[in-house]
C-alpha positions in Angstrom: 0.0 0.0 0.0 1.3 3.7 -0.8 1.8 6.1 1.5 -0.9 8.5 1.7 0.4 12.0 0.3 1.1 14.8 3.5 -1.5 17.3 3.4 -1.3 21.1 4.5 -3.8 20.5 7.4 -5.2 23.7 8.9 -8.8 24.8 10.6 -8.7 26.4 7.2 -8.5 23.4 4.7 -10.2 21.2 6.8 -13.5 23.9 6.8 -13.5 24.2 3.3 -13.4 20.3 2.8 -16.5 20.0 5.8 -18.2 23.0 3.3 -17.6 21.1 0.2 -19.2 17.9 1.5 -21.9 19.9 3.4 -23.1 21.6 -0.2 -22.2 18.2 -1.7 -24.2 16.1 0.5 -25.7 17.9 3.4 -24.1 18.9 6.6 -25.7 15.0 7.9 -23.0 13.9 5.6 -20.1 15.5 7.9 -18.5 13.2 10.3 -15.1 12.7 11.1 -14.4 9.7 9.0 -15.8 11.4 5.7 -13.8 14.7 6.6 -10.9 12.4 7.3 -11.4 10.4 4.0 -12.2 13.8 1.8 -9.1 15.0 3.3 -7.1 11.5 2.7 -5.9 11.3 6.2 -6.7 9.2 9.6 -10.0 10.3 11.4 -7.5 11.2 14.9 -5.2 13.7 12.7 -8.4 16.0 12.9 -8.5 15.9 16.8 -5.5 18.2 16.4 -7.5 20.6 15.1 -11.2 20.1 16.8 -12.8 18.9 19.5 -14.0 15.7 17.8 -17.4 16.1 15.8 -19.2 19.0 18.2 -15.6 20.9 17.5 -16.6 20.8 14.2 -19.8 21.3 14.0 -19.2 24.4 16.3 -16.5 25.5 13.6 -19.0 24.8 10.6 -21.7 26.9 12.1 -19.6 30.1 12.3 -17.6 29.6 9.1 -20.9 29.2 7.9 -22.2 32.4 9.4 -19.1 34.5 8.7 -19.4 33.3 4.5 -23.5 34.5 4.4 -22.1 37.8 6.7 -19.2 38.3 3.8 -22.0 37.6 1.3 -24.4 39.9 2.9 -21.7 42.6 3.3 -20.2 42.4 -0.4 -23.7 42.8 -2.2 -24.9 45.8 0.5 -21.5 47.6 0.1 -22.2 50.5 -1.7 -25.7 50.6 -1.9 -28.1 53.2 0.1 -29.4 52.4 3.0 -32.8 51.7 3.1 -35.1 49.8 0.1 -32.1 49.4 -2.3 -29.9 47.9 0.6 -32.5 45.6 1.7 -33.2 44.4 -1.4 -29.4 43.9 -2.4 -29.2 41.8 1.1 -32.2 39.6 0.3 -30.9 38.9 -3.4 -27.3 37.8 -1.7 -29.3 35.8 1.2 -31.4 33.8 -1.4 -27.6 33.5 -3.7 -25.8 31.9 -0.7 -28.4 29.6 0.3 -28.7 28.4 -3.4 -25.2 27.9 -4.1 -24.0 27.1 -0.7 -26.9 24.5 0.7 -25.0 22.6 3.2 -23.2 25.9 4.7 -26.6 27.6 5.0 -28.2 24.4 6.7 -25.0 25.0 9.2 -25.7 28.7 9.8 -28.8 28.2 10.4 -28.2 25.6 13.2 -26.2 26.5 15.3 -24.9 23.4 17.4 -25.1 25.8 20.2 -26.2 29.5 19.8 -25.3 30.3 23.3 -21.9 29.8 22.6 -20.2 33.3 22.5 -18.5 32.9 19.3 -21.6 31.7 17.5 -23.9 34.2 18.7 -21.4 36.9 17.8 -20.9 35.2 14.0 -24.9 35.7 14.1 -24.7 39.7 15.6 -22.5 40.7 12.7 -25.7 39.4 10.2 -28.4 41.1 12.4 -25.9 44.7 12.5 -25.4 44.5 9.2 -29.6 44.5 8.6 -30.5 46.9 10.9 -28.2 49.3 9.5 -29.8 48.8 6.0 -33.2 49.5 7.5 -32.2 51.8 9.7 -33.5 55.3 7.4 -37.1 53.3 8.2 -36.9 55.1 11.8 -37.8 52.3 13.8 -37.6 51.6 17.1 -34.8 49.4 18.4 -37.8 46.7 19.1 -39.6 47.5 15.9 -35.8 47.2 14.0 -35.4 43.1 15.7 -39.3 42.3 15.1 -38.5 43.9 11.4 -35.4 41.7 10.9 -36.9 38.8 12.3 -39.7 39.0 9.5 -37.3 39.6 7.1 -35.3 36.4 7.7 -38.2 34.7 8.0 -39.4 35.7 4.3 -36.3 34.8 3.2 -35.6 31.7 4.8 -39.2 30.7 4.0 -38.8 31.2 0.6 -35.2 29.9 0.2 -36.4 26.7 2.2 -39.3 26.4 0.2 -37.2 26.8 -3.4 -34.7 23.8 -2.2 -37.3 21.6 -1.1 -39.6 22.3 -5.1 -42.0 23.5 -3.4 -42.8 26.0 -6.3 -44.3 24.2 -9.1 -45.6 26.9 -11.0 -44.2 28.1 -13.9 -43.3 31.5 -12.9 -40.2 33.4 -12.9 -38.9 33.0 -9.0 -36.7 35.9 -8.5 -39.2 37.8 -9.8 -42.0 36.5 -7.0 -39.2 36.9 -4.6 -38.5 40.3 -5.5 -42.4 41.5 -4.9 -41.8 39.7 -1.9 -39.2 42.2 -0.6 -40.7 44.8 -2.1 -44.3 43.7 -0.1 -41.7 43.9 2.9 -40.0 47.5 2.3 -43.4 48.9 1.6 -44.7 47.6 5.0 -41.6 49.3 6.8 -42.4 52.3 5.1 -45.4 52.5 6.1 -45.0 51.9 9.6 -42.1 54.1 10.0 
């Protein structure tokens, strides 16, 4: 039997080998001896790295959560604040979740949003939307409810797209779009 080649093992390589499984397969699909086989090395090299399985599930979550928050940030750089920057944040929300399934799954679920480097991989993402619909002038409640029902929408219809659940034959960015839209007119006419 050959020798298996040496491989540059980092947190690094070994999250963007969990990522490419995850939107390969499913974040289900991720345990150590997959990783470890993706990777071509033994399943105990990665306990140098991680705390087992949770370790890397913990990792996943915020890699996961900083790549939509880069995503997020890139498309709403340079736009307005306001209906043009929500819009440009719900167009990159619905492009990660497309081309990114088993990273999205991740940030979505947390193995434990308690954990202080989780929850503050998820701040960043709620920041960044409340300053885009910050020119609404809502309250600091109003601005969380408002982001909540934004996520939700998206989510909802991101979830909704992966799983067929639009049979129509109609043009899905486009009902997506009115969907914002629907959205931004409802904050502006509550602000």
């Amino acid at each position: 039997m050959s020798p298996r080649p040496k491989v540059a093992l980092d947190k690094n390589t070994i999250m963007i080998a969990a990522a490419e499984l995850a939107n390969e397969h499913g974040n289900e699909y991720i345990t150590l001896a997959m990783l470890a086989k993706k990777l071509n090395i033994k399943s105990p090299s990665l306990y140098n790295h991680f705390d087992g399985l949770p370790g890397i599930k913990k990792e996943m979550a915020i890699f996961s959560l900083q790549k939509l928050y880069n995503s997020l940030a890139e498309e709403a750089e340079g736009k307005a604040h306001g209906g043009e920057a929500v819009l440009a944040l719900s167009r990159a929300y619905l492009a990660f979740a497309r081309t990114n399934p088993g990273l999205y799954e991740f940030a979505l679920s947390a193995p434990d949003p308690s954990d202080e480097l989780v929850h503050d991989a998820g701040k960043k993402i709620v920041e960044l939307v409340v300053s885009a619909i910050r020119p609404f002038e809502l309250s600091e409640e109003e601005a969380i409810h408002a982001v909540r029902g934004l996520r939700s929408l998206m989510h909802g219809f991101a979830s909704l797209e992966h799983k067929g659940g639009f049979g129509m034959p109609l043009d899905l960015d486009e009902s997506y779009k009115l969907a914002v839209t629907a959205f931004i007119t409802g904050l502006k006419k509550s602000s």
